[in-house]
C-alpha positions as CSV (number, residue, x, y, z in Angstrom):
1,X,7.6,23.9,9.6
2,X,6.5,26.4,6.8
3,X,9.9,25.0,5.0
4,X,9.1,22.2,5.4
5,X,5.6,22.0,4.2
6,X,6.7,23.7,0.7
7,X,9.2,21.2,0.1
8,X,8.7,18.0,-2.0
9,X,7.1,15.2,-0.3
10,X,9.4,12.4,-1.7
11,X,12.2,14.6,0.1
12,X,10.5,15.5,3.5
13,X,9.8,12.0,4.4
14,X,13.9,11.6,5.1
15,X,14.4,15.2,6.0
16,X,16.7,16.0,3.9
17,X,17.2,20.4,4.3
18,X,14.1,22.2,2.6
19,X,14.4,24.6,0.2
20,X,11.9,27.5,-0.7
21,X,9.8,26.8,-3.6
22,X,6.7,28.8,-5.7
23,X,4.6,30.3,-3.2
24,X,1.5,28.8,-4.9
25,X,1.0,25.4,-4.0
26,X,3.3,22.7,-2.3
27,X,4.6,20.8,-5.1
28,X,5.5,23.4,-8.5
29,X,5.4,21.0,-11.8
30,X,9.5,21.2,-12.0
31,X,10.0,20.7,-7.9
32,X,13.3,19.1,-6.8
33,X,11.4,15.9,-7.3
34,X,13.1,15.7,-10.8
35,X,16.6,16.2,-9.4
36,X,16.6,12.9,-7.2
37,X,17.3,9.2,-9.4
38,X,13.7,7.1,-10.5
39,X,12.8,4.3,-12.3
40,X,9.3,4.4,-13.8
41,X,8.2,1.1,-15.6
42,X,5.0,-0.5,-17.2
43,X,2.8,-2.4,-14.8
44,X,1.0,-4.3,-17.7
45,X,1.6,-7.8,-17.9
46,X,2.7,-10.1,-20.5
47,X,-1.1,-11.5,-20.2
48,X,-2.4,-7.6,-20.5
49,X,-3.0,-7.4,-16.9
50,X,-4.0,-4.0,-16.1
51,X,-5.0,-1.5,-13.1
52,X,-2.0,-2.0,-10.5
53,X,-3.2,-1.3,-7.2
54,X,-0.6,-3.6,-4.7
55,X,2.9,-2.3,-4.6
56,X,5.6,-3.9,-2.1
57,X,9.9,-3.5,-1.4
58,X,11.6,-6.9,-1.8
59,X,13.0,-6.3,2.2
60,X,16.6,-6.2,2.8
61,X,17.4,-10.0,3.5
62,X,15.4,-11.7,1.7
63,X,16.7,-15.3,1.1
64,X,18.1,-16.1,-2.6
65,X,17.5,-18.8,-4.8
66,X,14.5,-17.3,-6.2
67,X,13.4,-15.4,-8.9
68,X,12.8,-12.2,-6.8
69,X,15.4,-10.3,-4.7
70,X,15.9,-7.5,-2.4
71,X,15.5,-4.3,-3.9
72,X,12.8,-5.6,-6.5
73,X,9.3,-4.3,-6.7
74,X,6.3,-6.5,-6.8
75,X,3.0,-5.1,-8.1
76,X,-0.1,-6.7,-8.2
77,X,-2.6,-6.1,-11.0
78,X,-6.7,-5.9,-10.6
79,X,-7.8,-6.1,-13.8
80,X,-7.7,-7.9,-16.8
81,X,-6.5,-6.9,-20.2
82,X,-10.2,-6.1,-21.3
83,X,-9.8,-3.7,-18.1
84,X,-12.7,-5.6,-16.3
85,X,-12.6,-4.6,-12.3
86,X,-11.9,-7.1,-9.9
87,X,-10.4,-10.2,-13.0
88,X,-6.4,-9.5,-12.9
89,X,-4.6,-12.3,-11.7
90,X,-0.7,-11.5,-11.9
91,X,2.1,-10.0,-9.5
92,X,4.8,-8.3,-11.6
93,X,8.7,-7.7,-10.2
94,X,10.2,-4.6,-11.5
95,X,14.5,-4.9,-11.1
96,X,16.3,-1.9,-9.7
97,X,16.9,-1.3,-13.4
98,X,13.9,-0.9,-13.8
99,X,12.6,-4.4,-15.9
100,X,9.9,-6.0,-15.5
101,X,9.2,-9.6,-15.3
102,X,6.4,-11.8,-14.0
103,X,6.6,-13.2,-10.5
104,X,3.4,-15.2,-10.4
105,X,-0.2,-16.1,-11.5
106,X,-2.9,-16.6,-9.7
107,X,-6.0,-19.2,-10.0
108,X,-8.2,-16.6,-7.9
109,X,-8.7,-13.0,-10.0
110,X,-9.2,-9.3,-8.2
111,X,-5.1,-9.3,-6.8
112,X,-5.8,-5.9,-4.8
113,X,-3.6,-3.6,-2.4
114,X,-3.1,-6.3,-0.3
115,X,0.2,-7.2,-0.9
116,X,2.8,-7.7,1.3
117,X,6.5,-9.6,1.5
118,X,7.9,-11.4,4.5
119,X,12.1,-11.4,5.0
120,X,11.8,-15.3,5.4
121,X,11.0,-15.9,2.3
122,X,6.5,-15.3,1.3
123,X,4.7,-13.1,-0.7
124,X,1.2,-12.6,0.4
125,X,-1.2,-10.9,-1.8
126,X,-5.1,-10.5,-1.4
127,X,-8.1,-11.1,-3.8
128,X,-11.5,-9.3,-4.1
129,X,-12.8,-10.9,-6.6
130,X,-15.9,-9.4,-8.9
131,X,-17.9,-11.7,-11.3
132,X,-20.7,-10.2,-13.1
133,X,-20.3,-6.9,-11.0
134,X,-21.3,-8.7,-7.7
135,X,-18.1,-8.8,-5.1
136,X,-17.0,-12.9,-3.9
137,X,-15.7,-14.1,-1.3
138,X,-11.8,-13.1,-0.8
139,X,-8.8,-14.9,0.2
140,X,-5.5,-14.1,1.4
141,X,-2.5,-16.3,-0.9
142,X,1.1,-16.9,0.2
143,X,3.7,-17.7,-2.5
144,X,7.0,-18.6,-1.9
145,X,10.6,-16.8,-3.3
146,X,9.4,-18.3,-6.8
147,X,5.9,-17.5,-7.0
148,X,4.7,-21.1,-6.3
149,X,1.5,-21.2,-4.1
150,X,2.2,-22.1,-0.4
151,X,-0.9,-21.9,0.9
152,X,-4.8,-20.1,0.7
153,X,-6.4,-18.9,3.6
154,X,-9.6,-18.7,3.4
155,X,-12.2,-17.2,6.2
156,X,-15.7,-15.3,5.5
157,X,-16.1,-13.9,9.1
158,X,-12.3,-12.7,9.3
159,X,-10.8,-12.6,5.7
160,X,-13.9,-12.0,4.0
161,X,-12.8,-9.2,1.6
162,X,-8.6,-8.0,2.0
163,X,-8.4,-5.0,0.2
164,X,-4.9,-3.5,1.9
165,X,-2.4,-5.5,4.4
166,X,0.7,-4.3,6.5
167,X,3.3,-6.8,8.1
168,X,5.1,-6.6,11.3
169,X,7.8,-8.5,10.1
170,X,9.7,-10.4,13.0
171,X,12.1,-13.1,11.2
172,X,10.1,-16.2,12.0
173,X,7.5,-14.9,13.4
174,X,5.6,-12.1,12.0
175,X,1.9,-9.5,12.4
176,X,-0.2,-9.2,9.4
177,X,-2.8,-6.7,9.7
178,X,-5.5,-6.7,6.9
179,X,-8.1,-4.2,5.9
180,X,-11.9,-6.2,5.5
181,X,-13.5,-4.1,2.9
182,X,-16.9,-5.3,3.0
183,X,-17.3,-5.6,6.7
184,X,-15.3,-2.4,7.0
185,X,-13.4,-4.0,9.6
186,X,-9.1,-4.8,10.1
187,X,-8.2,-8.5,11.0
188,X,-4.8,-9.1,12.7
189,X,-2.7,-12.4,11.8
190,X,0.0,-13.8,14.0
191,X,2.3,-16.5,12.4
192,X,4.9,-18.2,12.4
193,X,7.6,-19.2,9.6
194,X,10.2,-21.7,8.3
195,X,11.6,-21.5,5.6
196,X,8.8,-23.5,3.4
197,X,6.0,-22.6,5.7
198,X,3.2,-20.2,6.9
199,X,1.6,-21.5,9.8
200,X,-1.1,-19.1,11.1
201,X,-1.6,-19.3,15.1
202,X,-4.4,-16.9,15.5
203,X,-6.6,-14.8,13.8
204,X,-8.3,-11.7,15.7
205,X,-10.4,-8.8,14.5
206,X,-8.9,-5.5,16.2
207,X,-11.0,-2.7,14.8
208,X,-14.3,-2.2,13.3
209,X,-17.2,-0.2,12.5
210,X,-15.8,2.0,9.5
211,X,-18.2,3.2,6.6
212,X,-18.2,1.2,3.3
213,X,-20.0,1.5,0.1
214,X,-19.9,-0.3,-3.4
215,X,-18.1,2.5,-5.8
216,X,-18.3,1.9,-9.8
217,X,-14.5,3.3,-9.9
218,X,-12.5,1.1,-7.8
219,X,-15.4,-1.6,-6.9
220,X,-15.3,-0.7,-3.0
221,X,-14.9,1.8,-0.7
222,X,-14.2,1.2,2.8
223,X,-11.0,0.7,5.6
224,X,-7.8,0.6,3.1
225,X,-4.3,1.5,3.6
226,X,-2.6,0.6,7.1
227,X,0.8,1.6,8.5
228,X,2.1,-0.2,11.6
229,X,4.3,1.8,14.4
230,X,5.4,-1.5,16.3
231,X,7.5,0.6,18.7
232,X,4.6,2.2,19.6
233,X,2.2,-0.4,19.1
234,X,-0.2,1.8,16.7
235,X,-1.7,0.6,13.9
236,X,-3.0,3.5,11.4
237,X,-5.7,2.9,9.2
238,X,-6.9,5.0,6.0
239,X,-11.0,4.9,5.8
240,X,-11.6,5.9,2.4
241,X,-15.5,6.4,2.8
242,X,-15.2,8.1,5.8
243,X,-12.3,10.3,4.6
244,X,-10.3,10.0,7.8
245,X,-6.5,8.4,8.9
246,X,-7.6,6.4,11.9
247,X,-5.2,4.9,14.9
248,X,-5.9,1.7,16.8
249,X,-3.9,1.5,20.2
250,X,-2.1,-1.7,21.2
251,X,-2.5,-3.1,17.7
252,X,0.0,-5.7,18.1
253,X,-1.3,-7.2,21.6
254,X,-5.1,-6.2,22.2
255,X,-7.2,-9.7,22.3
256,X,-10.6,-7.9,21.1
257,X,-11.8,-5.0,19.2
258,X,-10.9,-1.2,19.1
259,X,-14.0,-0.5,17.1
260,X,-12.7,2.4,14.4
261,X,-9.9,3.6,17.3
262,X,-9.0,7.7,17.0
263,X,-9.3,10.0,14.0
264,X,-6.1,11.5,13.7
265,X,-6.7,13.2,10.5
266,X,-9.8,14.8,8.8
267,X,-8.4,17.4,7.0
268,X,-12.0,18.0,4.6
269,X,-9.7,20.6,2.1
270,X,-6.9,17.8,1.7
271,X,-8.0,14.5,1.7
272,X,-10.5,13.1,-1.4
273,X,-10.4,9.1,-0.8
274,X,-7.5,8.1,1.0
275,X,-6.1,4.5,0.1
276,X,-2.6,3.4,0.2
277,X,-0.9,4.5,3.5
278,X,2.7,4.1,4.8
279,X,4.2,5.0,7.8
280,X,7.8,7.3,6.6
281,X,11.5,7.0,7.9
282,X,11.0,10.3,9.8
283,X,7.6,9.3,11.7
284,X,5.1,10.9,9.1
285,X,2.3,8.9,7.2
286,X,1.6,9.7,3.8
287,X,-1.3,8.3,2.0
288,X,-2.6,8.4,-1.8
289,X,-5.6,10.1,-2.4
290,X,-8.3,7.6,-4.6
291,X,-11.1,11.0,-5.1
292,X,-13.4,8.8,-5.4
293,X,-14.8,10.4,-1.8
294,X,-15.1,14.1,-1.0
295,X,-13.5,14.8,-4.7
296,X,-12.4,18.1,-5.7
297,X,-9.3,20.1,-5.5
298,X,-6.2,18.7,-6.8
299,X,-6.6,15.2,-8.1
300,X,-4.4,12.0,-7.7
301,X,-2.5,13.9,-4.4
302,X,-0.1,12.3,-2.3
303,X,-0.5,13.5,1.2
304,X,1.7,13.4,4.5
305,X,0.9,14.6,7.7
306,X,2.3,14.0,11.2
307,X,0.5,11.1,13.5
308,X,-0.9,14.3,15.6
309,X,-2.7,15.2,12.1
310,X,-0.3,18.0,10.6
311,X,-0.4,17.9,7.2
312,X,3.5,18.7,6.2
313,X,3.1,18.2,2.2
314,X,1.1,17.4,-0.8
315,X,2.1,16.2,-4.2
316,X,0.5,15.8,-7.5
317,X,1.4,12.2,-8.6
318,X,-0.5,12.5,-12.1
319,X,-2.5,15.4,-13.4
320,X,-4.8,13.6,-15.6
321,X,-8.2,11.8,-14.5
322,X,-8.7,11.3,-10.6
323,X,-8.2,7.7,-9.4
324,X,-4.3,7.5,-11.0
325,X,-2.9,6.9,-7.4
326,X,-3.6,4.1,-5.7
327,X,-0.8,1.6,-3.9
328,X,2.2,3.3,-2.0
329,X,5.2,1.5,-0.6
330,X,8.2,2.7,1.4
331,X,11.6,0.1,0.9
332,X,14.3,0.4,3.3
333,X,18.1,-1.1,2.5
334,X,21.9,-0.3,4.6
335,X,22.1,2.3,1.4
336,X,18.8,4.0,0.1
337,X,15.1,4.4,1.0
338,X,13.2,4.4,-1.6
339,X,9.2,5.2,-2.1
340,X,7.3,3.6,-4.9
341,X,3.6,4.9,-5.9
342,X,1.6,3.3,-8.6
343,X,-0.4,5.0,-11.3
344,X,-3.5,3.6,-12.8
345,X,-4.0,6.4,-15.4
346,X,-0.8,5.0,-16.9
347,X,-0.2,1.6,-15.9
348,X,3.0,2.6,-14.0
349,X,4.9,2.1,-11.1
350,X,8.0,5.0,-10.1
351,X,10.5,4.4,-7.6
352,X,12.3,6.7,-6.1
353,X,15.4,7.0,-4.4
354,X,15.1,9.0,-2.0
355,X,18.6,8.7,0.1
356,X,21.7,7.2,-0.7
357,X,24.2,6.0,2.3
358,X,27.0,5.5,0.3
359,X,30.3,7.5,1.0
């Protein structure tokens, strides 16, 4: 475990052998982070788009004919190009080689963390908009395989402000859990797909109660990041104002509310704002501290940490201002996993891979 916990995150989270590193911290500057193969490329838009926050994995799968694939990167911008919170409007597609095109606009402005892709064919991406520095009323939008609107779904009790999604992705049906900002509470979807349609079956509000507060840095904060274990039926929720990792029991089949379910983990000396959250090949979650809660320490820290609330490993994502990480994604293919974190200090997204299956 001690091994473990000093090697690099990126490399933990497939456990691949551990190494001993510096004895001061977990992750040294030049870690073994540099020896494994990324891709880091601009977030900003043609439009000047700026502040990515959404990052998602084109899935394994995913049907062709469009203008995204599998193994491409979708990031969705919240701000403008006069940097204005809560205005940005595009999703960008980064190529495994690393260029960037634009997958789609949107009519509604604030695209957030919410973003997610489904293997038969949608994007879904979430919207907090902010006009005049009062918050609106969000939405949830699904685009098809060439970023042409399917469908809005709009609901003030149940969808009133996605800031973060996660799906359980079942082929032509599928779970989409989203985090409610501004009533601090998690709204599960269940659907079902064609190949041209979303058709939502039920909506249902699983957990609730979590603290929230407007924040001047990133607009809100409240219930963010989720991570879905659908063998275990677990839904995990990062609560940035409350500065805990959450777990709501039978996520996937309860018919009423958990209220905020377990804390799992409140490390106070670790976690500074946690946001993005993804559940890791090997079990572990690791989530992106914002530090715009409980700051101090090291800023812009990736964290993971074992669902019993061991933390395993930290690392430093960007060493400048606090508030550079943000949106985390974990991508899965027959050859590689890969982990993508965004960074809003630079207007950047970096891939890595993390495992290659070849022979």
């Amino acid at each position: 475990m001690i091994c473990q916990r000093l090697s690099p995150i990126l490399l933990s989270i497939v456990s691949i052998p551990c190494v001993a590193l510096a004895q001061h911290g977990f992750f040294p500057e030049n870690s073994l982070l540099d020896s494994l193969q990324s891709i880091t490329a601009s977030t900003v838009s043609p439009s000047g788009d700026l502040n990515p926050y959404g990052v998602a994995f084109v899935p394994h799968g995913f049907p062709s004919g469009g203008t995204i694939a599998s193994g491409d990167v979708l990031v969705a911008n919240f701000n403008n190009s006069g940097n204005t919170q809560g205005t940005g409007t595009t999703i960008v597609s980064i190529s495994p080689a690393g260029q960037q095109s634009v997958f789609a606009t949107s009519a509604r402005i604030g695209l957030d963390t919410a973003l997610g892709i489904l293997s038969a064919g949608f994007v879904i991406v979430g919207n907090l908009p902010v006009t005049g520095g009062a918050i609106g009323q969000g939405s949830l939008q699904i685009f098809d395989r060439s970023g042409n609107l399917v469908t809005t779904l709009v609901d003030s009790n149940l969808l009133d402000s996605p800031w973060d999604l996660t799906v359980h992705d079942q082929g032509s049906q599928a779970q989409i859990f989203v985090s409610n900002v501004v009533s601090a509470t998690v709204t599960r979807l269940d659907v079902s797909l064609t190949s041209t349609q979303v058709t939502v079956n039920s909506k249902t509000r699983i957990a609730s109660g979590y603290a929230w507060a407007p924040n001047s840095e990133v607009v809100a904060v409240g219930p963010t990041g989720l991570a879905y274990d659908h063998v275990r039926d677990i839904l995990y929720v990062a609560s940035t104002d409350d500065n805990k990792i959450f777990a709501v029991s039978a996520a996937g089949s309860r018919t009423s509310g958990a209220g905020q379910g377990t804390a799992i983990f409140t490390d106070e000396q670790y976690l500074h704002g946690p946001l993005g959250l993804v559940l890791a090949p090997n079990g572990h979650l690791v989530t992106a501290n914002g530090d715009a809660v409980n700051a101090g320490g090291t800023p812009n820290d990736l964290l993971e940490f074992t669902t019993e609330g061991v933390l395993i490993a930290t690392y430093q994502l960007d060493g400048g201002a606090p508030g550079a990480a943000f949106g985390i994604a974990i991508g899965r293919s027959e050859r590689a996993v890969k982990f993508a974190a965004v960074d809003d200090n630079l207007n950047t997204v970096t891939i890595w891979t993390l495992r290659s299956l070849e022979r």
